[in-house]
Phi, psi and omega in degrees: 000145199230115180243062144246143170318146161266182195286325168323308214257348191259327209272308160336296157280005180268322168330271202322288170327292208302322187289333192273344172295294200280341186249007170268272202329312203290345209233346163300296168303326192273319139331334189276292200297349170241017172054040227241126167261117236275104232244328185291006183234017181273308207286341197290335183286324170295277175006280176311347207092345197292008181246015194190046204273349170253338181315122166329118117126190174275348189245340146134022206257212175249355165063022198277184175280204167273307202299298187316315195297322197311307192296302171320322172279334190254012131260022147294319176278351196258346195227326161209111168318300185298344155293301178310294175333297178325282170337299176324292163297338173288316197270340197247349159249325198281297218271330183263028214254319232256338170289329175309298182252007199278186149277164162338292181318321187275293185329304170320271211286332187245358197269303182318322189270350148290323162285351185270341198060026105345315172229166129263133209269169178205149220214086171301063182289272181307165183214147168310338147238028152238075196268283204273309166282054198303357121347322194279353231299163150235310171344116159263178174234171151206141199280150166221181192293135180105302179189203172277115136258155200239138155194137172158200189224166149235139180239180161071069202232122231255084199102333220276353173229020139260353178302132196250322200214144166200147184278112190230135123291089219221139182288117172272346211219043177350325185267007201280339188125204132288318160283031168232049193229064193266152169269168206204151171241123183225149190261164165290149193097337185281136177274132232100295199284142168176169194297165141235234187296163179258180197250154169253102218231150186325294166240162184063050195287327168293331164280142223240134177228109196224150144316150160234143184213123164235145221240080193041052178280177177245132155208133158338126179306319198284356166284358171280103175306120194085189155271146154329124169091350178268012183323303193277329186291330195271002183293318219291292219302305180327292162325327168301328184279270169005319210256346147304296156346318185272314157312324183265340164312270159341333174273325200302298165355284202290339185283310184305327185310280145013271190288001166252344150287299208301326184311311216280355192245356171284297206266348154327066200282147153204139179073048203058003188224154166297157186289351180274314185358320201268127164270029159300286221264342152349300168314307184293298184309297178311327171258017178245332172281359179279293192308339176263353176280326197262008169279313146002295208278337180291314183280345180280313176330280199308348185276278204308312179311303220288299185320319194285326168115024170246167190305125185218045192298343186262316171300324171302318198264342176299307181295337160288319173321277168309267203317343167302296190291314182302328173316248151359309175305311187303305190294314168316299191273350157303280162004293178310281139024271196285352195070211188310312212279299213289013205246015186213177204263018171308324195228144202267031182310310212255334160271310140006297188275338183276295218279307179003294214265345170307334188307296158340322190231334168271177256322094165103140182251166195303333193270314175317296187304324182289340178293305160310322190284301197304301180317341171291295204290324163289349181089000000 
């Protein structure tokens, strides 16, 4: 095994870093604090490719691996979490959901203008009393002349009042099961569909996360996405991958975390000295920089399987599992860290700490993965 960067992958994250210094970095708090999802920053990311970044292509995308997406989400993510976040979801549940599984027909029509950043996609899972039990789904479907009507809601749904296009899981078969669960692709616009409340949220504040409802909507038998009854087995499969996206979010988090304690404990004097000087933190810095490296090789494992085309539901959740919680540890001890400082929005410390802790719980909270992990390793 060869873990030196290629000149690709170096050239890549340097692309990415440059961008995220200059057309991010100046703009992070003011995003934060208005909760703004920043919309005026799409086409530069489509530029890079970043809106279509595992997309074929022949489908209008960058044809790139997992790994690149890892490297792309996580210097993104190193500079604003709530970008990355953004990024994520657009590539990895709407947009990859619809390349997996879409038809032809939809991929033509819907995946370019998402790889293009012309629209942004969003993705319909959780439900108010289906969250860790997405199984649990209530949203119906019912057949009419034609097609489907849908009623019912989603919640924490990512993009769900900026979305142009969107992947939804609504029960087609009530006695089926989880395999009486199928998607549907639905446009802005469609009647029935429409946002609800937007969420008021700790952190990742920029990235916009709302309720979605639908009301009799109507949609075409050509909008069921997949087979009929398979929605859910292909959410599950969307999610294996996805959830590497998030594992390179959390490492990104944590890298950014990192490197504004370690700057701040260079220039931090107390008692006549810098504050690394002392080996409390010396200590804090030396285990935080171990732990985002092997959380690193654990989501790059897990990139490179998915590229070789194998199944990788125990390594996606192992990787997601750690870099979420070593995340959180990092950002924690950034905080710590900063002292007086990391507790006020002068320093981005306290945001860091703020964006955090969604890793832990969205797509799978830390208790999912561990569940997942054991039934992989017991058989």
């Amino acid at each position: 095994m060869d873990f030196r960067p290629s000149d690709h992958h170096q050239v890549l994250r340097g692309s990415v870093r440059a961008f995220a210094e200059r057309e991010i970095r100046p703009r992070v708090m003011e995003w934060d604090e208005a909760q703004h999802f920043p919309e005026e920053l799409v086409p530069g990311l489509a530029a890079l490719g970043l809106m279509g970044i595992q997309v074929p292509e022949e489908y209008g995308g960058a044809g790139m691996t997992s790994l690149d997406y890892c490297i792309c989400i996580e210097e993104l993510a190193r500079v604003d979490p709530s970008v990355a976040l953004a990024v994520a979801a657009h590539n990895g549940l709407c947009t990859a959901h619809l390349v997996m599984f879409g038809s032809e027909e939809q991929k033509r029509r819907f995946v370019p203008p998402l790889a293009r950043g012309e629209q942004i996609g969003a993705w319909g899972l959780t439900e108010p009393l289906a969250g860790s039990d997405a199984g649990g789904t209530r949203t119906r479907a019912v057949r009419c002349d034609g097609g489907w009507v849908l009623n019912g809601a989603k919640t924490f749904t990512t993009h769900g009042r900026v979305g142009h296009v969107m992947v939804a899981m609504a029960v087609t078969d009530p006695h089926g099961g989880r395999r009486g669960i199928s998607a549907f692709v639905v446009e802005r616009g469609t009647p029935g569909f429409r946002p609800g409340r937007k969420e008021n949220k700790l952190g990742m504040r920029a990235s916009d996360t709302s309720e979605v409802v639908f009301e009799d909507c109507r949609v075409r038998a050509d909008q069921l996405v997949g087979r009929e009854g398979e929605g859910f087995v292909n959410a599950l499969q969307v999610l294996d991958a996805g959830r590497i996206g998030i594992a390179a979010l959390a490492v990104g988090l944590a890298q950014g975390a990192h490197e504004a304690a370690l700057a701040y404990a260079k220039q931090r004097h107390q008692f006549g000295q810098p504050i690394a000087s002392f080996q409390a933190i010396q200590w804090k810095l030396a285990d935080d920089a171990t732990a985002i490296e092997a959380a690193r090789l654990l989501t790059y494992r897990a990139a490179a399987l998915k590229d070789q085309g194998l199944r990788t539901t125990r390594e996606s959740s192992m990787a997601k599992l750690f870099a979420s919680e070593m995340a959180v540890r990092v950002a924690d001890n950034g905080v710590q860290i900063h002292g007086g400082y990391g507790f006020v929005k002068d320093y981005p410390a306290e945001k860091y700490f703020r964006d955090v802790k969604l890793t832990t719980i969205g797509e799978g909270t830390s208790e999912i993965q561990r569940l997942l992990i054991a039934r992989e390793i017991l058989g």
